[in-house]
C-alpha positions as CSV (number, residue, x, y, z in Angstrom):
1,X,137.4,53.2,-208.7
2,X,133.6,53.4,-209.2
3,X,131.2,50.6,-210.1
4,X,130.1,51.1,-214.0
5,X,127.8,48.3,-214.5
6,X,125.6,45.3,-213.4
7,X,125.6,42.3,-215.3
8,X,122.9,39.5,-215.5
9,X,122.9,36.7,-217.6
10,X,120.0,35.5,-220.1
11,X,118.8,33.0,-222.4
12,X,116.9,35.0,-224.6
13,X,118.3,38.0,-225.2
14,X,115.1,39.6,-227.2
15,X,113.0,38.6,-225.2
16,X,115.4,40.0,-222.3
17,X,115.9,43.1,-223.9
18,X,111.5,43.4,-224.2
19,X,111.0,42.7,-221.0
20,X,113.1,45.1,-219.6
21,X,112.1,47.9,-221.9
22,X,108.6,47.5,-221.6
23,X,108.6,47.2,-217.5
24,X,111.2,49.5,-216.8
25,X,111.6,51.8,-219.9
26,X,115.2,50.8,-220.4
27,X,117.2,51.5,-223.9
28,X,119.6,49.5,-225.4
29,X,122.9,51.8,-225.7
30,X,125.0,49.1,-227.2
31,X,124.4,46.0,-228.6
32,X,127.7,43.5,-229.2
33,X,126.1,40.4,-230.1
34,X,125.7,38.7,-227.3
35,X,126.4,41.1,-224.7
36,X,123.6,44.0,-224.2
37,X,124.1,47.4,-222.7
38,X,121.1,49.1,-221.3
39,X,120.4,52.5,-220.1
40,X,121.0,53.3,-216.2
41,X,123.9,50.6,-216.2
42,X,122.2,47.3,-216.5
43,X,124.0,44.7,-219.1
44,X,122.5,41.8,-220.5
45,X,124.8,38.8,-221.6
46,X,124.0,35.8,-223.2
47,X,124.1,32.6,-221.2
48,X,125.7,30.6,-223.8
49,X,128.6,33.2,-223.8
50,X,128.6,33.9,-220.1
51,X,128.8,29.9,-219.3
52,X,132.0,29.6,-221.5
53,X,133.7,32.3,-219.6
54,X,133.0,30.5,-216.5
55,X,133.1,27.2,-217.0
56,X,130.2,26.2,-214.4
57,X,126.5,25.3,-214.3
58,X,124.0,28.1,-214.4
59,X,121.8,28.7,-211.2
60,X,118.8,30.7,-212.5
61,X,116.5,31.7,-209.9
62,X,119.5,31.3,-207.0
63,X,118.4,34.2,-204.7
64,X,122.1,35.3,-204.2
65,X,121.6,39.0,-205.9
66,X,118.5,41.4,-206.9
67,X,118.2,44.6,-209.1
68,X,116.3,47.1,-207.0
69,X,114.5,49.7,-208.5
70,X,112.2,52.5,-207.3
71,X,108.9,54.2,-208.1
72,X,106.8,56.9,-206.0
73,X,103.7,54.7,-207.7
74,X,103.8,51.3,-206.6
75,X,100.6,50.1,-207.2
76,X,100.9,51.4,-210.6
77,X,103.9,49.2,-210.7
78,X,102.2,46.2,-209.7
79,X,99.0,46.9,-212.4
80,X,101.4,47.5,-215.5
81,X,103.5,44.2,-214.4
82,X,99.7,42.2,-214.0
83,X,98.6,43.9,-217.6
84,X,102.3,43.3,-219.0
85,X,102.7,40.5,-221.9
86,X,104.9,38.9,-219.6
87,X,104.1,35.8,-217.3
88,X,104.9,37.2,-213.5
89,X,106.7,35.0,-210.7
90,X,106.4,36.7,-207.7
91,X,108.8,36.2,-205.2
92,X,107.1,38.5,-202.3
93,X,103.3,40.4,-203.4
94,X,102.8,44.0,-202.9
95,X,103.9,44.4,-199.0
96,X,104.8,47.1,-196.4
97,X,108.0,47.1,-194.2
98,X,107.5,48.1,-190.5
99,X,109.5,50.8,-191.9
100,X,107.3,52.3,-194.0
101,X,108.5,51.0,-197.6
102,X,106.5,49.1,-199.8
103,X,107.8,46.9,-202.1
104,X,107.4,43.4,-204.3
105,X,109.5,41.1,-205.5
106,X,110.1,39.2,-208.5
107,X,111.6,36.8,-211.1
108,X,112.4,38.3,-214.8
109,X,111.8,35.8,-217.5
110,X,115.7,34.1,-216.8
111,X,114.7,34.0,-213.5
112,X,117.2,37.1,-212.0
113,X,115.6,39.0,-209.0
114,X,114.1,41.9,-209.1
115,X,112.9,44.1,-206.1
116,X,110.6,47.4,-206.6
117,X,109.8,50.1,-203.9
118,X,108.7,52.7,-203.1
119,X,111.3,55.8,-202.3
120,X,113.0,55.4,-198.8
């Protein structure tokens, strides 16, 4: 068994699918109204769609999971996120672990986490 994809919910899914073009460079590989599949194994659902299958209030923002991505240039990161057409909640600014890794955290525009560092 292998893990084939992450899901995360959205409200927009436009908008969604933008944002995470623009900041990350992702593609759309499939698009099945409603439900979004994005290069390097991300998937987009719509929350409408995602709250029938579960039957329960949405959490946005919740702090339970994070996508975690990395980039050698970090602070070239943090500048195209600042110059991005997309208003930034950060979680954590630009910071260095003792161990070495710098990273920063923050909310897309449905409020799912999203961590960036630097290689380990």
């Amino acid at each position: 068994m292998r893990l084939k994809n992450i899901l995360i919910v959205v409200n927009d899914m436009d908008r969604a699918i933008k944002f995470y073009h623009d900041i990350f460079g992702l593609q759309v590989v499939l698009d099945q109204d409603g439900n979004v599949i994005m290069t390097e194994g991300l998937v987009l659902q719509d929350a409408k769609i995602w709250q029938g299958f579960i039957s329960r209030e949405l959490s946005p923002k919740n702090n339970m999971t994070e996508l975690y991505f990395e980039t050698p240039d970090i602070e070239g990161f943090v500048k195209k996120l600042e110059e991005s057409d997309f208003e930034i909640e950060y979680v954590n600014e630009m910071m260095t672990h003792s161990w070495g890794q710098t990273v920063v955290r923050f909310y897309d525009p449905d409020g799912n986490l999203i961590e960036v560092g630097t290689p380990v």
